[in-house]
Each structure stands twice: as C-alpha cells, then as structure tokens.
C-alpha positions as CSV (number, residue, x, y, z in Angstrom):
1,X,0.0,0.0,0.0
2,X,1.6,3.7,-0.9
3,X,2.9,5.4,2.3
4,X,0.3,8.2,3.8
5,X,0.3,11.2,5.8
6,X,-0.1,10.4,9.0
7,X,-2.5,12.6,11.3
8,X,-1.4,14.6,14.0
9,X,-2.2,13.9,17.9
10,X,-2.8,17.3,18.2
11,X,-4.1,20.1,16.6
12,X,-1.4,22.4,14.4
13,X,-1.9,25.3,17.6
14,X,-1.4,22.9,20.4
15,X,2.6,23.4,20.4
16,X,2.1,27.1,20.8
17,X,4.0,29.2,22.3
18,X,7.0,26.9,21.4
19,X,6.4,25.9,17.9
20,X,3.8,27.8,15.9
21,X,0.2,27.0,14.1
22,X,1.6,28.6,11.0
23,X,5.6,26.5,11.0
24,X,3.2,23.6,11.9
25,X,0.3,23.9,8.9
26,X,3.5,24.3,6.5
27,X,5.5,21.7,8.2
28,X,2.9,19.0,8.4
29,X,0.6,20.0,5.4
30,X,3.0,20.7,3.0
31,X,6.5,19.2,3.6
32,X,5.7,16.3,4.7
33,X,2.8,15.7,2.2
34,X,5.3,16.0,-0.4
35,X,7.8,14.0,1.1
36,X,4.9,11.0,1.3
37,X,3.7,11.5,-2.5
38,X,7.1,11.4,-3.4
39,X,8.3,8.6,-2.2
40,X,5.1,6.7,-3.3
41,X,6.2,7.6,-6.8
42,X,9.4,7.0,-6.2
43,X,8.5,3.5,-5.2
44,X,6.8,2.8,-8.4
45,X,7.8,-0.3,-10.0
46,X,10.6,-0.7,-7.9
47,X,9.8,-4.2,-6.1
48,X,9.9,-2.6,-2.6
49,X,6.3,-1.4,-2.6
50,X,5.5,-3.5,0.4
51,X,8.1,-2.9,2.5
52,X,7.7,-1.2,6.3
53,X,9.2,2.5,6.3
54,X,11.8,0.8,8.4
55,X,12.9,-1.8,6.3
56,X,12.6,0.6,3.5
57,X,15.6,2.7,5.7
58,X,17.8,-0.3,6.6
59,X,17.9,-2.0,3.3
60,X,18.0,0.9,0.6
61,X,20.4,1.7,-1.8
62,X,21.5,5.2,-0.5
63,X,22.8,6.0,-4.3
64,X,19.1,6.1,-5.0
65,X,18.3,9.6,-4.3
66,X,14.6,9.8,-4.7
67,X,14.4,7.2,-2.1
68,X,17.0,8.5,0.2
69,X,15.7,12.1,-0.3
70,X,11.2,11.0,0.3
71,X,12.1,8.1,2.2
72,X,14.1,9.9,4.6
73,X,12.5,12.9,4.6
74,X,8.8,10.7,5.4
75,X,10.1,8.7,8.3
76,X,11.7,11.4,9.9
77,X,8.6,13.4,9.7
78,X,7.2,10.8,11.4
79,X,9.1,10.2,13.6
80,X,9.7,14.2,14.7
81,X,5.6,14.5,14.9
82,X,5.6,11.9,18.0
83,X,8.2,13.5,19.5
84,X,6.3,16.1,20.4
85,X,2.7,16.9,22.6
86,X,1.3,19.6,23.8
87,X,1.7,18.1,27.3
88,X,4.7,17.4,26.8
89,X,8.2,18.9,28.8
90,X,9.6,17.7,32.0
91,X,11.7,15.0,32.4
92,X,12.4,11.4,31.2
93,X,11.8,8.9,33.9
94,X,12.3,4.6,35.1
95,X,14.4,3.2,32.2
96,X,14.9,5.2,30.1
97,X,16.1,8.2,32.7
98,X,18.4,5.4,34.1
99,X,20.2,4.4,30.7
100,X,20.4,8.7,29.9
101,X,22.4,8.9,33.5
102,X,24.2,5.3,32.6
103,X,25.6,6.7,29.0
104,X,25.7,10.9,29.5
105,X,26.5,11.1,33.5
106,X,23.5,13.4,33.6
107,X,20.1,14.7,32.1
108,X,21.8,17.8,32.0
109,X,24.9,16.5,30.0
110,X,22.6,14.5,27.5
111,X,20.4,17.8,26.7
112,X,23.7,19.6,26.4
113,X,25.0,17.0,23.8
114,X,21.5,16.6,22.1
115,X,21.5,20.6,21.8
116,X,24.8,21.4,20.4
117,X,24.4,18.1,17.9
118,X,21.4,20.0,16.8
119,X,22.7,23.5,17.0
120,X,26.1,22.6,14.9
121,X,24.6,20.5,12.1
122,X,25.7,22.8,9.5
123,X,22.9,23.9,7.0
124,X,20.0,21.4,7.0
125,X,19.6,18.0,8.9
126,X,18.6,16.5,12.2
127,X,19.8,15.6,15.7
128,X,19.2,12.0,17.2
129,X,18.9,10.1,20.2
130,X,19.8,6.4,19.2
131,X,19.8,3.1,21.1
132,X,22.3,0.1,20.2
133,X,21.6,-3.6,20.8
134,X,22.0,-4.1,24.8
135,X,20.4,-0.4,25.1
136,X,23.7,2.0,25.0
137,X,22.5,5.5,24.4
138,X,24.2,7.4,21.4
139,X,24.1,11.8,20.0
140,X,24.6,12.2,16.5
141,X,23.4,14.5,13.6
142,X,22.9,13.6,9.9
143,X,22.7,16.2,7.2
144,X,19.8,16.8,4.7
145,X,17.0,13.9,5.3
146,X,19.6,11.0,6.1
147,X,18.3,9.0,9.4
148,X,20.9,6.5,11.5
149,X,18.9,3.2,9.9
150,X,20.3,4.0,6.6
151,X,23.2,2.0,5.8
152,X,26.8,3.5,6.1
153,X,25.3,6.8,7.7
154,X,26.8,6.5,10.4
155,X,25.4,6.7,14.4
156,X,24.0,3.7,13.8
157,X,21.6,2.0,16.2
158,X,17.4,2.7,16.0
159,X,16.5,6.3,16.4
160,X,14.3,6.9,19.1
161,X,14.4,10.7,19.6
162,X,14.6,13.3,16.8
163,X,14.8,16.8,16.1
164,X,14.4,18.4,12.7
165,X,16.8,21.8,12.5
166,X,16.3,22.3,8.6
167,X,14.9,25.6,8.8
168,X,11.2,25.7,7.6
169,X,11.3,24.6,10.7
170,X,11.7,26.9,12.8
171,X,12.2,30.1,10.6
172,X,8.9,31.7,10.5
173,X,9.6,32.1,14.3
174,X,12.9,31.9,15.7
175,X,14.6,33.1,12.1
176,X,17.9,32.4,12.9
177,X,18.2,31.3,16.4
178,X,18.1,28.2,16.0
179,X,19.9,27.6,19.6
180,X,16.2,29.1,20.4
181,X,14.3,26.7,18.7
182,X,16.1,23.8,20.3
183,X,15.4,25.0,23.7
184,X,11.7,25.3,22.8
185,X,11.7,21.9,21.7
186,X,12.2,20.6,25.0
187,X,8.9,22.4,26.4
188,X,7.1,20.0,24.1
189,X,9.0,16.9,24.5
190,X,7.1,13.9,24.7
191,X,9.4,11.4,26.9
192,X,6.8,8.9,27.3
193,X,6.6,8.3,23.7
194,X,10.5,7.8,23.5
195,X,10.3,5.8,26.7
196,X,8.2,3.7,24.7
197,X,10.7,3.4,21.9
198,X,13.6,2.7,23.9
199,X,11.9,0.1,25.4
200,X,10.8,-1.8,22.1
C-alpha cells in the first residue's frame, strides 16, 4: 500500500507558544505531504512497494536519491511528529532516565549534547537520540534527510528521539536562532513516547 500522511495527535496550535500553528500547517501539510507523494512515486515499479518504512531505511540503496531524499524525509517526519505533545516537557523517567544517567552522566549532559548536535549540524539535517543492541544510548546529527537506519550513515543503532533543524522549521519564528528553537523543543517533548521506543 503507498505510504500516507499520518494525522497529527494534536491540533497544528497545540505546540504554541513553542512551535507555531503557521511553522506547523507548512511543516505538516506541506512538507511532509510531499515528502509521502514522493516517495510513493518514487516507489513505483521498484519491487519494494510493500516494505515497512523501516525496512525501506535499513535496506535501501543510499545511491538512489529519490528514495533516500522522500524516504528519509517521510520517516523522519514521522518520527519528529511523536516526539512532540502539547503536554509534553519535563523529564524522562524509570528506564529510560536510568540508561540517559548510565551513558551521558547526567540529564543535564545529554540535553547539552543533544542541543549542540542540533545547534552545529551545518545547514540542514537533524539531531538524534539512538539506542544500540543491549540499550547503549548514542548523540549524533545527519545532514539533509539521512536517518541512523540508513546503511553506512553512520550513528547507527534505532533512532528513538529526533529533532528536525532544517529551517522551515523553525524560521517563520525563531529566524535564525536556531539555539532558540532547540530550547523550545524541549517544552514540548514527549518522553513517554520515547520511553516507549527505547523500550521496544
């Protein structure tokens, strides 16, 4: 079946003041719908038609650059939307709090590496928080719409925490502080659903 938009768990104001109804109608409505189309056409004819978005990710050719590009830029997306909830903030807690301490010393040293991953990615891309087989913890940032499942990449491991810094956005409100941006993400944070990643 061809990949679809997914909805949102939350209406495109319900991030406000942090990230904006207008960033979030483009982001969401547009982006991302295009991403989704094009991958589906992309996909045409291709023999992988029926594959997950993840298995899409592990096993693609990164030389194909439609699929690398839509692919990419769809499970990111989706990804990026869960991230996030307008009750979202605090802190991360039981497991997953333990393995941040474990691998980082600290919440504090973790959100300090997440942030300047984020902040430093020159020109477009994304910050992650991945987990490795036996749970190890792991910062890294890929440029344009790469993702750590994609082979060679690097990072590595299953991404269970993103953050997109490419700047539609943020740009509408932040412009260039992106540093900004990043902080704001954190107000809208949703650690239970990354709790519930790390622990699949």
């Amino acid at each position: 079946m061809p990949f679809e938009l997914p909805n949102l768990d939350y209406s495109y104001d319900a991030l406000e003041p942090h990230i904006d109804k207008r960033t979030m109608e483009i982001h969401h409505g547009k982006h991302h719908a295009g991403y989704t189309s094009k991958l589906n056409a992309a996909l045409e004819g291709t023999g992988h038609e029926e594959k997950s978005i993840d298995d899409l990710m592990s096993t693609m050719d990164v030389n194909n650059g439609a699929i690398r590009n839509n692919g990419g830029g769809y499970f990111n997306h989706c990804l990026f939307w869960k991230s996030m909830s307008s009750n979202g903030g605090g802190l991360p807690s039981g497991s997953l709090s333990a393995a941040i301490d474990r691998d980082f010393g600290s919440y504090e040293n973790f959100k300090n590496a997440f942030s300047k991953a984020a902040a430093t990615q020159f020109g477009s891309g994304w910050a992650w928080l991945c987990v490795h087989d036996g749970g190890k913890l792991e910062v890294c940032a890929t440029a344009n719409q790469d993702n750590p499942l994609m082979p060679g990449i690097g990072c590595g491991g299953k991404p269970i925490l993103g953050i997109d810094v490419w700047e539609h956005a943020y740009y509408l409100n932040y412009q260039n502080r992106r540093p900004d941006y990043i902080e704001a993400f954190f107000n809208v944070l949703n650690w239970e659903e990354v709790q519930k990643r790390f622990d699949s």
